[in-house]
C-alpha positions in Angstrom: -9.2 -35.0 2.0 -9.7 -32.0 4.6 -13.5 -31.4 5.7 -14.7 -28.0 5.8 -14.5 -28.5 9.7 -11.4 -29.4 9.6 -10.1 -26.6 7.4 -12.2 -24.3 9.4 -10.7 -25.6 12.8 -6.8 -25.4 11.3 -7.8 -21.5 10.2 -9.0 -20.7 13.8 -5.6 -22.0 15.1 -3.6 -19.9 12.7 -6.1 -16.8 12.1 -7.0 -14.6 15.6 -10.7 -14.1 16.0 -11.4 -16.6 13.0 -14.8 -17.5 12.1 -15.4 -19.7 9.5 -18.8 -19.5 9.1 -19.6 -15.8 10.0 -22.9 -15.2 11.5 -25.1 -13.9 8.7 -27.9 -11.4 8.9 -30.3 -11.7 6.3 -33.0 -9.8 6.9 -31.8 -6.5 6.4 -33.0 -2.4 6.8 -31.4 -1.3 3.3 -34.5 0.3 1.3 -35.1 -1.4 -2.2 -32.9 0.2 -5.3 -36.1 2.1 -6.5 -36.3 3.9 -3.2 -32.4 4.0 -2.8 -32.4 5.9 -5.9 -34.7 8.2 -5.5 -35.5 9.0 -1.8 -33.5 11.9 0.3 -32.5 8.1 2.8 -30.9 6.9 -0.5 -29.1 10.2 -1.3 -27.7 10.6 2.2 -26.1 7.2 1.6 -24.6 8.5 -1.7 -23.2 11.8 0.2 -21.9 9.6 2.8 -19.6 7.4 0.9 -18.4 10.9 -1.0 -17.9 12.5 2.2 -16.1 9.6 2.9 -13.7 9.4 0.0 -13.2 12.8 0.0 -12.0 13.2 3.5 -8.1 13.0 2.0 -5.3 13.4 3.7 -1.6 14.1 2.4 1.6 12.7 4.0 5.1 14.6 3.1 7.7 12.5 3.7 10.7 15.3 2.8 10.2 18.7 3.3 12.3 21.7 4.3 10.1 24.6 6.1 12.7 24.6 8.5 14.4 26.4 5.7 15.1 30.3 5.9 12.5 30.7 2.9 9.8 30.0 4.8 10.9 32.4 7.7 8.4 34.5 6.6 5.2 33.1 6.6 5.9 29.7 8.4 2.9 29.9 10.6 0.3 31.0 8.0 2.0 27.7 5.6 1.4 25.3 9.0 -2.5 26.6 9.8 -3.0 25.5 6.0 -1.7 22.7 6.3 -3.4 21.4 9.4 -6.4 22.4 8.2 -5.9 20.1 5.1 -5.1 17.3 7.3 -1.3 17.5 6.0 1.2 15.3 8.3 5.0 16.4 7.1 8.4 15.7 8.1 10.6 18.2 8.1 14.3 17.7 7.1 17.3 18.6 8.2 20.4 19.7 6.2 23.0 21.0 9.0 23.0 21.9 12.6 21.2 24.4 12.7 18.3 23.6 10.6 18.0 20.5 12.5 17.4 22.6 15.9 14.8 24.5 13.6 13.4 21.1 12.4 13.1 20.2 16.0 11.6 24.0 17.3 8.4 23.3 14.3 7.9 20.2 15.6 7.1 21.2 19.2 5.1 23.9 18.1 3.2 22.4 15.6 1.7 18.9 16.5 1.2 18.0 12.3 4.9 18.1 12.1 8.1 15.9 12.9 11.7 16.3 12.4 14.7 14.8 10.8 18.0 15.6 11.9 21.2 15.3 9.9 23.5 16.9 8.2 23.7 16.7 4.2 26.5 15.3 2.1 27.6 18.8 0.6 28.3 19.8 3.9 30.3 16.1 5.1 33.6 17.6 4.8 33.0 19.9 7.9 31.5 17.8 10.4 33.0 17.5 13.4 32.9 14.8 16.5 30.6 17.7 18.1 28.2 17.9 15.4 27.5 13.7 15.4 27.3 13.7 19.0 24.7 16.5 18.8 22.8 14.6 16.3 22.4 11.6 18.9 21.4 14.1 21.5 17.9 15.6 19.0 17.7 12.3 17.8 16.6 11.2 21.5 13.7 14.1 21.2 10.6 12.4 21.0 9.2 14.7 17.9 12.5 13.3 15.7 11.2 10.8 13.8 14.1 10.0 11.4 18.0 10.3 10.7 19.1 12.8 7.8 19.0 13.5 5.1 22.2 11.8 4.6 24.1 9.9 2.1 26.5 10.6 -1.3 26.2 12.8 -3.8 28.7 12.8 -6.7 26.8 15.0 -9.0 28.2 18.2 -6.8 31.0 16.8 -5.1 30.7 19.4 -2.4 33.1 17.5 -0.1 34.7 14.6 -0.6 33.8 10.8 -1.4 35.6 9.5 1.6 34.1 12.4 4.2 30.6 11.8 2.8 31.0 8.1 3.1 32.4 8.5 6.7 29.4 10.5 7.7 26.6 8.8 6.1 28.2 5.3 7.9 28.1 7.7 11.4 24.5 8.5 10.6 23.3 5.0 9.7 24.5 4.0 13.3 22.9 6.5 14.9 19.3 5.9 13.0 20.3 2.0 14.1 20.7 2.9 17.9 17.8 5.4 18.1 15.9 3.1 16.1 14.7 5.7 13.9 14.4 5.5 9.9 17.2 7.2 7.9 16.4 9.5 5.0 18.8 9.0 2.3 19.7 11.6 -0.6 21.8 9.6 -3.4 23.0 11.1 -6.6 25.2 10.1 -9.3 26.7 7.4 -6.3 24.0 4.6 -6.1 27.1 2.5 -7.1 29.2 3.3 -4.0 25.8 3.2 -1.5 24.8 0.4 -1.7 27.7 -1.8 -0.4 27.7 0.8 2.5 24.1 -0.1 3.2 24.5 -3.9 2.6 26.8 -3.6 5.5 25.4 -0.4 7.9 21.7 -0.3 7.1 19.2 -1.9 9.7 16.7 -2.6 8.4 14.6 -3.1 11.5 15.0 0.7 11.7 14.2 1.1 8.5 15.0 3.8 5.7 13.7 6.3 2.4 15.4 7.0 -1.0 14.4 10.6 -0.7 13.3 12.1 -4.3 14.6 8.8 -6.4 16.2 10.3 -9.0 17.4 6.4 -10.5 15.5 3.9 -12.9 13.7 0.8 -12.5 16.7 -1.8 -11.4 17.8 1.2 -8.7 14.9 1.2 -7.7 14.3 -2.8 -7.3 17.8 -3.1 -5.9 16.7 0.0 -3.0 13.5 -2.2 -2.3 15.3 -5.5 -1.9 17.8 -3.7 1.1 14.2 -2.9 2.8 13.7 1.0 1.7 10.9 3.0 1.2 11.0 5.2 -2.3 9.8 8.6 -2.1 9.1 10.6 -5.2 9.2 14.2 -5.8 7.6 16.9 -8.5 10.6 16.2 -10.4 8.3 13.1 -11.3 6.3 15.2 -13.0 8.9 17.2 -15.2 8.4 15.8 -19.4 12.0 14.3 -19.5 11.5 12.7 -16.4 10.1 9.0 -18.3 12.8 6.8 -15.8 11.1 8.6 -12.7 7.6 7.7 -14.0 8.6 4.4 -14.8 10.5 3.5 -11.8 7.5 4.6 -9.7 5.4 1.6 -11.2 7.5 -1.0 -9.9 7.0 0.1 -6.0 4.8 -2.1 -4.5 1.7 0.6 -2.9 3.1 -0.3 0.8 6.6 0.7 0.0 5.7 3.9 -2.0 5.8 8.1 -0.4 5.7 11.3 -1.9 7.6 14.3 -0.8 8.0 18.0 -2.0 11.5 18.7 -0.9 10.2 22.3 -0.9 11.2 24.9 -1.4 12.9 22.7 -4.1 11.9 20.9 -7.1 7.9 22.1 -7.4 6.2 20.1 -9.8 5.6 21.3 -13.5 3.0 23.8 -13.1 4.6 25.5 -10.3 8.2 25.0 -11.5 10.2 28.2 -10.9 8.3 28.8 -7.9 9.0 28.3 -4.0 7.6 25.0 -3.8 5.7 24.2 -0.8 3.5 21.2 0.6 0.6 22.2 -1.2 1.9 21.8 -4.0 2.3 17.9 -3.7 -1.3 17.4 -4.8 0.0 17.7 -8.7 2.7 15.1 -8.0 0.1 13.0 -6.3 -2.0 13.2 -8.9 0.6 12.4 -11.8 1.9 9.4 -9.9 -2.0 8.4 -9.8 -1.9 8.3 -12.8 0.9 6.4 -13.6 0.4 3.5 -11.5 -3.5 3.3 -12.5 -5.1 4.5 -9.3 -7.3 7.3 -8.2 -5.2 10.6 -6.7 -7.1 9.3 -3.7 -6.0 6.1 -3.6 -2.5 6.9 -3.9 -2.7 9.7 -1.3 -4.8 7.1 1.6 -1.6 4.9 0.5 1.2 7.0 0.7 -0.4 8.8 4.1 -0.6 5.1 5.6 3.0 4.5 5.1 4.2 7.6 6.5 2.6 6.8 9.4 4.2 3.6 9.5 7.5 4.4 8.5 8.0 7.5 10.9 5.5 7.0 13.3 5.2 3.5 13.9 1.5 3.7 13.6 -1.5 1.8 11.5 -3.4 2.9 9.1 -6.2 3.4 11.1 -9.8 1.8 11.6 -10.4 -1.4 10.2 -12.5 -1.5 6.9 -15.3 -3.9 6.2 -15.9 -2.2 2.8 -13.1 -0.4 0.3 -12.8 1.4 -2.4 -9.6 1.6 -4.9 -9.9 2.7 -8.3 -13.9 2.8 -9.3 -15.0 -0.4 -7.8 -15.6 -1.4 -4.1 -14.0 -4.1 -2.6 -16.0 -6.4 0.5 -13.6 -7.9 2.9 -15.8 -10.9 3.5 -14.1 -12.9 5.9 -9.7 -12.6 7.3 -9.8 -16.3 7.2 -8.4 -18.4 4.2 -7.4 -22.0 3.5 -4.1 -21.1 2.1 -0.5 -19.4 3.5 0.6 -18.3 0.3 3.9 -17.0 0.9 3.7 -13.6 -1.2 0.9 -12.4 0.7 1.0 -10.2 3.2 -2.6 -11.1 5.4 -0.7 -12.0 8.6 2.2 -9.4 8.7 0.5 -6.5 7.0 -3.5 -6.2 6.4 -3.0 -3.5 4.1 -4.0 -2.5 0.5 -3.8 1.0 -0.7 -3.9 2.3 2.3 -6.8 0.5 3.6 -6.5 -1.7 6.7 -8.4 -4.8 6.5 -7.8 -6.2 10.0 -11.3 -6.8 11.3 -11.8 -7.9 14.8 -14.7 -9.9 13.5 -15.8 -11.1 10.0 -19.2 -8.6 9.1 -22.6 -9.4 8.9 -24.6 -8.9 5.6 -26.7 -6.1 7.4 -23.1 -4.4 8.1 -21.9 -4.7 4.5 -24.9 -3.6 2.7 -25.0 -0.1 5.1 -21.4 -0.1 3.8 -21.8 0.3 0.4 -25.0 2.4 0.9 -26.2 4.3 -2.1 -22.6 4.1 -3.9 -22.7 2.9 -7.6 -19.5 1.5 -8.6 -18.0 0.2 -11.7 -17.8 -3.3 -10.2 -18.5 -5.0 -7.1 -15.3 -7.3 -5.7 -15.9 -10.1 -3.0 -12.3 -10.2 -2.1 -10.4 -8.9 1.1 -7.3 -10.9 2.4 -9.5 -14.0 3.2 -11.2 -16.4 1.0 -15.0 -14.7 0.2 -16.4 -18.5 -0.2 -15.8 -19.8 3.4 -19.3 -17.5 3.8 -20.4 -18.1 0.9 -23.6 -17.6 1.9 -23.2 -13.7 2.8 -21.8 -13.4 -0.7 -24.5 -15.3 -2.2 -27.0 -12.7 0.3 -25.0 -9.5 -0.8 -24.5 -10.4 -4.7 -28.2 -10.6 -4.9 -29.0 -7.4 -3.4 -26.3 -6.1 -5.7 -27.6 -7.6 -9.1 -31.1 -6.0 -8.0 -29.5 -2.4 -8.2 -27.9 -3.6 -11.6 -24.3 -3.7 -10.1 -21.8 -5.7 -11.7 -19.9 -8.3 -9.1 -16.6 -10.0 -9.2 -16.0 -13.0 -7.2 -11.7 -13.3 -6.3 -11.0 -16.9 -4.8 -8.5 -19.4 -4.5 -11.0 -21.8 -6.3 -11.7 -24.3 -3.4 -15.3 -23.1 -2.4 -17.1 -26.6 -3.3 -14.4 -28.3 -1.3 -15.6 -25.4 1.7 -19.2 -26.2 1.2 -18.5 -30.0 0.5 -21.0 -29.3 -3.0 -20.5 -28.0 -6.3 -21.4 -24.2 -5.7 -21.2 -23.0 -9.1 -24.2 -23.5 -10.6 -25.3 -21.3 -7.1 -23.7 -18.4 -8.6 -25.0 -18.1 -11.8 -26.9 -14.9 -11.6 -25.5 -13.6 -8.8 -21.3 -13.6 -10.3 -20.6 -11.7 -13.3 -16.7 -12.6 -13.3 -14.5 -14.9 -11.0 -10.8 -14.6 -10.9 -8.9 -17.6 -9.5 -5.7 -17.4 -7.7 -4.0 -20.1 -10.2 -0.5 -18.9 -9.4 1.2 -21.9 -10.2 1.9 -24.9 -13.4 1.6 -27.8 -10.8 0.3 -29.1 -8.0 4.4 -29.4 -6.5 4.5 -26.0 -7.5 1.2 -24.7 -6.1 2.2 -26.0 -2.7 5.4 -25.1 -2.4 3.9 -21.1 -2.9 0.1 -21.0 -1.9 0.7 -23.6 1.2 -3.0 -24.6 1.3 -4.4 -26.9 4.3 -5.6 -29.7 2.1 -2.0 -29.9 -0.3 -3.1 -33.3 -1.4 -6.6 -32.1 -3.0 -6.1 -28.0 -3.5 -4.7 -27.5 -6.3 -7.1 -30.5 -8.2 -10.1 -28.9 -6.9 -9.1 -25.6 -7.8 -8.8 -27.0 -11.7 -12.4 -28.3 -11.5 -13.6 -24.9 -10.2 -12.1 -23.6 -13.0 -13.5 -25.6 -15.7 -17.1 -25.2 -13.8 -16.8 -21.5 -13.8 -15.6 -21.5 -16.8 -18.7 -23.5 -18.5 -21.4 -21.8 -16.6 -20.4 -18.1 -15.6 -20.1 -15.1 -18.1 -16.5 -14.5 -17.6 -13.4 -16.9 -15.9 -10.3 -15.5 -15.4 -7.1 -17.3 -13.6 -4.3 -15.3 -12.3 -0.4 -15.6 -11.5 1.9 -13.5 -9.4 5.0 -12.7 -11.2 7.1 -14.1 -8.3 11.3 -13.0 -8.2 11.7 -17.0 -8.5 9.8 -20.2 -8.2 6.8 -19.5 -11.2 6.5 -20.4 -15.0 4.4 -17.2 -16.2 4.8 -19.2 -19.6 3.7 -22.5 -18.3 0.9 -21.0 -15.7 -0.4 -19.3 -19.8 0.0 -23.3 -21.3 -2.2 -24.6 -18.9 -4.6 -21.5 -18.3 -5.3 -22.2 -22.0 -5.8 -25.6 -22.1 -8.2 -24.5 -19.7 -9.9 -22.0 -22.0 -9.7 -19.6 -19.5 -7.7 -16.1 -19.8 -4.7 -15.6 -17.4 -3.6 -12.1 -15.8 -0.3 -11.8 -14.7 0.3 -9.8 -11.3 3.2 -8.2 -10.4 4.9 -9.5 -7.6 4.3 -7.2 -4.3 1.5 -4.9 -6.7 -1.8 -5.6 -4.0 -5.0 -3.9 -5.2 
């Protein structure tokens, strides 16, 4: 069996700046919960996290303002905008709204531009106009290729023009390497065999306003696409829409106005415009059981990855999705499971949780502050109980205030500690959820990958049953993986365990 040295010493090899233990700071400056919640220290902390979570901003991934509507009263639309911390892309449909894309995004530094020319118009374009596409496409504020693709519902021009020109565009996004924006409609039979054998990838792509259902929109994320919604989402018959946006895993999802098209329900009638993509935000919140700020920190982190090849900004030590606030204890982990996404992609929601260094309890409790969440989760991309004692330090503060805690783990913390730590978290852990995710021990390797396969998934069972016997509330949970799990033989054994199981969706982080 692994020590906890050795597992430590294998996780600095794989993990940059690994530290297994963490260098804890006990003593701490927070003020006790009676003075935290009443003193003007303890309401600055309060108005801190708010200011924090309410410093949202809004990512359109498809807009027109390059449009002739917006002639009028483009610059008073872009000063609004800016000063809501708004990032858009704006979209070209022909020629010469791609030379207007281009002209807004060198005046106004919140704005990027997509050039292309749309399906309706396939039937007219000429050598000159491709070749002027690669020339804007070189411009450093053109972010993406189209909107391009096929659209049978109109049949504008032809089916063999608009598959010749949305082939000539998906080279071009492939040489620039540049993302292609793609409007299908009525034709996601003849796309995709076009994509299967012209779309990079590497470059990347968006479904612009998916107007399909759920297998379209599995099919789109399996070729490597992005899906964007629109307020169409938010029309009453629009049920498929709704339910094909659960399915998108949060790093994979944007949201777009297409203005001045297709405003959401409120506005409908209206010129849409970015603005209005709040409501759409807000209904696709809902529907995928998030805040309308977690969905927007999401959606605004992808943009930026997608089109701007950026991150999502300054690593977090402490998070919040939904009502509760997550602690990123530690990056480090004794496992590779092969669905997760710790080494590639740090992100949930939106929030980037690739710290430089694992925090000290000092820095997590000034974290949380004053906030009062629904639950408090030790979880991050590592495993919380390789510093166990920092959760043990923080959970106790925690249960002080009356906050309830969650413990998520892969369930080989005595192993870590090399003693039973259960009975050390009595009082401190309201719930733990264990990472079960498989029937067998074969199986458990073969997914989770853990440094010690000959003991893991065994002491991970025996965690179980402790945590089970001595702490309020055990749950075990499974991702539904594409292939490879038994969701009704992970439930068999989670019973025999007399534990509850919860069923993840495969790709669904936070």
């Amino acid at each position: 069996m692994a020590t906890a040295c050795q597992i430590a010493t294998r996780c600095r090899r794989i993990f940059r700046n690994g530290n297994f233990a963490g260098k804890m700071t006990l003593k701490t400056k927070i003020l006790p919960p009676s003075v935290l919640a009443s003193s003007s220290v303890g309401r600055y902390y309060g108005r801190l996290m708010s200011k924090k979570e309410k410093s949202i901003r809004y990512a359109d991934s498809h807009a027109h303002l390059n449009h002739h509507d917006f002639d009028g009263d483009i610059d008073e639309i872009a000063e609004q905008l800016e000063s809501e911390g708004f990032l858009l892309t704006n979209v070209a449909y022909d020629i010469i709204s791609a030379e207007r894309a281009v002209e807004l995004a060198e005046k106004f530094s919140h704005m990027k531009a997509s050039v292309g020319v749309h399906p309706h118009s396939a039937d007219s374009v000429t050598d000159d106009d491709i070749k002027r596409i690669k020339t804007l496409a070189e411009n450093e504020k053109v972010v993406a290729i189209g909107e391009t693709g096929l659209d049978y519902f109109r049949n504008r021009s032809s089916k063999e023009s608009q598959k010749r020109v949305l082939i000539e565009h998906l080279k071009i996004a492939s040489e620039a390497g540049k993302p292609v924006i793609i409007h299908s409609r009525d034709a996601f039979g003849d796309i995709v065999p076009i994509f299967e054998k012209h779309f990079d990838k590497k470059a990347g792509g968006v479904l612009h306003c998916f107007s399909e259902n759920v297998e379209e929109a599995k099919i789109g994320l399996r070729l490597g696409f992005y899906i964007s919604f629109a307020g169409n989402v938010t029309y009453k018959k629009a049920q498929n829409l709704r339910d094909a946006a659960k399915v998108v895993p949060p790093d994979r999802l944007l949201v777009e106005t297409d203005c001045p098209y297709l405003s959401p329900q409120s506005t409908r009638g209206k010129r849409n415009q970015p603005l209005y993509m709040k409501e759409t935000v807000s209904l696709l919140a809902g529907v995928r059981g998030v805040r309308p700020e977690d969905l927007a920190r999401a959606t605004f982190a992808n943009y930026k990855k997608l089109f701007l090849n950026e991150s999502s900004g300054e690593a977090e030590i402490v998070y919040r999705i939904r009502n509760s606030i997550y602690i990123n204890v530690t990056r480090d982990c004794t496992n590779l499971c092969t669905f997760c996404s710790r080494i590639d992609y740090p992100v949930v929601q939106g929030h980037n949780l690739d710290v430089e260094s694992d925090p000290s309890v000092e820095e997590i409790l000034n974290e949380i502050g004053g906030s009062m969440p629904e639950e408090l989760v030790f979880c991050g991309f590592g495993e919380p109980t390789m510093r166990l004692e920092v959760v043990k330090a923080v959970a106790a503060k925690a249960k002080e205030r009356g906050l309830k805690t969650r413990l998520n783990t892969n369930g080989y913390g005595s192993v870590i500690n090399k003693r039973d730590i259960v009975p050390e978290l009595v009082g401190l852990i309201d719930s733990v959820s264990v990472s079960l995710n498989a029937e067998d021990k074969e199986t458990y390797n073969k997914l989770c990958k853990p440094l010690d396969p000959e003991n893991a998934f065994d002491a991970m069972i025996d965690f179980i049953k402790r945590a089970g016997a001595l702490l309020p509330e055990t749950v075990v949970t499974a991702v539904d993986l594409p292939e490879g799990v038994d969701i009704g033989a992970v439930k068999k054994l989670s019973d025999s365990l007399g534990v509850k199981l919860r069923v993840r969706s495969f790709n669904m982080v936070g």
